[in-house]
N, C-alpha and C positions, 0 to 999 in steps of 0.2 A: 617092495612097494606095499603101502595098506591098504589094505579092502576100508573103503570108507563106508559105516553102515548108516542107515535111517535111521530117527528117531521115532519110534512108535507114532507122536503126534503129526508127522514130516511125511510119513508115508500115509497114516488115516486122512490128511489135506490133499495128497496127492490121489488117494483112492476113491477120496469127493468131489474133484475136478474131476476127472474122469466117468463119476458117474452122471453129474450134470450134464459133460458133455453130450452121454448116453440120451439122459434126458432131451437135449436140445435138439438131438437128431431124430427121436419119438417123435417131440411134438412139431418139427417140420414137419415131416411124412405127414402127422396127422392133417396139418394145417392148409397142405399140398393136397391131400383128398378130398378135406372141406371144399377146398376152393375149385376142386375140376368140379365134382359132384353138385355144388351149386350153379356151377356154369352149366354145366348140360341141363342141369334142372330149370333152368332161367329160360335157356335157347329153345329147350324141347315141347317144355309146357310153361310158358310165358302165364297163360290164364290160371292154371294151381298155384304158380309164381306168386301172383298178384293176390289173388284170394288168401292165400295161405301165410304166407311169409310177408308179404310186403304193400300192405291195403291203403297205401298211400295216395290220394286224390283219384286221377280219372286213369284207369288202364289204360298203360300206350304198349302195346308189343315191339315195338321197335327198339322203344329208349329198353325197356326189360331184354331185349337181347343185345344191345349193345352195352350195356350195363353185363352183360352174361361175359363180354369178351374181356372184360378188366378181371372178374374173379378170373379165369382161363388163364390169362397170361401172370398173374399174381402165385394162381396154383400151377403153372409151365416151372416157373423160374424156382419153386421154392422146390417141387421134384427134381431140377437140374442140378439144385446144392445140396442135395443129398449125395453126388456122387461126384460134385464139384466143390470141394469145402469152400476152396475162395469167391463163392458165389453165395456162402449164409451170411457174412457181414450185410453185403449191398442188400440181399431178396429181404433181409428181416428189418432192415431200414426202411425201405421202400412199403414194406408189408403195416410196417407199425404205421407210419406215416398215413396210408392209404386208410388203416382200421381207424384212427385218430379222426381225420377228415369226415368217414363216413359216420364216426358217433354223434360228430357235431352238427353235421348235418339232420341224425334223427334226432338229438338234442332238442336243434330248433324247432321238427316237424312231430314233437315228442307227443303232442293232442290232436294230433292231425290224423291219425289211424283207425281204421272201422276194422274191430271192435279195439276200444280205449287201450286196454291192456298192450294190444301188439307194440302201442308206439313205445311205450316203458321199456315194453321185453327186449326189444330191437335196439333200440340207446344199450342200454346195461349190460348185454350180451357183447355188445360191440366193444361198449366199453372195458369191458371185460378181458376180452379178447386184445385189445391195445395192451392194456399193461402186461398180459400175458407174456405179448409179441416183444414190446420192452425189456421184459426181463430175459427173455430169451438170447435178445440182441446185447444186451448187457452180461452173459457168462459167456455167448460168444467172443465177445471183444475180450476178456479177460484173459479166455483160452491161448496158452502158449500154442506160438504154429510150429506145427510139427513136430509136436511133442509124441511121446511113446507112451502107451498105456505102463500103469505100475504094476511091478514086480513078485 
């Protein structure tokens, strides 16, 4: 029987799937801390929330803590597919989707921010953060299931 070997190119493709994937599971975790960490930051201190982060019309602590429970479950699900892989396809769909919505939202509300600058940073970051999520979700889908790290 022959030993069937790689081709130099065959295995360096297959050594950079593997590290994307590495990559795609960094920037979960990461995106999974973003998102508790702004939750408790939202729920805890609603009024720094507001000032700080998100100077959007008139302070309502409520809508900012119910607002706190969408990051929360966004960053639940994306720490659960860190140790549930069949859980990064749907969390990073749902994640892109969610970041997509909320850019568009500051989009619209893009002059509406005290001081000016926040509403630019807060679009662009978000927006930012979508295509990040997008591509994320895009080398996931690629990723053979249950493949074995190379050789």
């Amino acid at each position: 029987m022959a030993v069937q070997q790689r081709t130099p190119r065959a295995r360096s493709e297959s050594e950079r799937a593997w590290l994307r994937a590495d990559l795609v599971t960094a920037a979960i975790a990461v995106l999974a801390a973003y998102n508790l960490a702004l939750a408790v930051f939202m729920a805890a201190l609603p009024h720094a929330f507001f000032t700080n982060v998100g100077p959007f019309g008139a302070r309502n602590d409520h809508y900012i803590r119910d607002t706190a429970t969408f990051s929360a479950a966004i960053g639940a699900g994306l720490l659960v597919s860190l140790r549930r892989p069949s859980w990064r396809v749907p969390m990073l769909a749902v994640s892109a989707v969610q970041f997509a919505l909320h850019s568009v939202n500051h989009l619209v509300d893009i002059d509406k921010a005290h001081p000016a600058w926040t509403g630019y940073f807060d679009f662009f970051s978000l927006a930012l953060t979508t295509v990040l999520l997008a591509w994320l979700l895009r080398v996931e889908l690629a990723r053979p299931a249950g493949g074995t790290p190379p050789t």
